[in-house]
N, C-alpha and C positions, 0 to 999 in steps of 0.2 A: 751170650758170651759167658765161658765159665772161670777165664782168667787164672788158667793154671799154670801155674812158672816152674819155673827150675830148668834140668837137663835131664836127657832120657839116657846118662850114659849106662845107669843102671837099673832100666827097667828091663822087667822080666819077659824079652820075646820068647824065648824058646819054651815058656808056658802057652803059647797064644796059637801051639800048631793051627787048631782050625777055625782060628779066627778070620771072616771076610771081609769086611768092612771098618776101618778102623780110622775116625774121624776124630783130630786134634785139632782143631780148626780155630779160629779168633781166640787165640791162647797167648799166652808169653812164655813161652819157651824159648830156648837158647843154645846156643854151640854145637856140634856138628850131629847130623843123625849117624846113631850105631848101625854098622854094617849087621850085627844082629838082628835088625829089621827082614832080610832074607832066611829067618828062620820061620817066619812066620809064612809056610809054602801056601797056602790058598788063598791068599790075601788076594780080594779081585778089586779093592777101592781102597784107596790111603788121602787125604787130605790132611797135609799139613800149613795148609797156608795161613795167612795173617798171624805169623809168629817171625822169632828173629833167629831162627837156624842159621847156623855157616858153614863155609866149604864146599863139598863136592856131595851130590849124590853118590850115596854108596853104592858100586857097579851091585851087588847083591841084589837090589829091589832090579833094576833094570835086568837081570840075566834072570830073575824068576818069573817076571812079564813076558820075556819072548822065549820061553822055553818050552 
């Protein structure tokens, strides 16, 4: 566990195009995930669990999964 907090409103996806795999996992994080998560188009594994996000999945990851 690396115990990173805060919010991801401004972290930098649209640096991350060919990133695949991208593990936040057993974190403390907070508030809702950025729809700029679908900027990051090759992304084939995301785990954000054991953190405290809110809201709605942003359709963005979902419409880059089945496309």
């Amino acid at each position: 566990m690396s115990e990173l907090k805060g919010t991801l409103h401004q972290f930098p996806f649209s640096i991350l195009g060919s990133l695949t795999h991208f593990d936040l996992s057993l974190n403390s994080f907070f508030g809702p995930i950025p729809p700029e998560i679908g900027l990051v188009i090759k992304l084939v594994y995301l785990d954000f669990s054991t953190n405290q996000f809110s809201g709605v999945i942003p359709p963005t990851i979902v419409e880059e999964a089945f496309s």
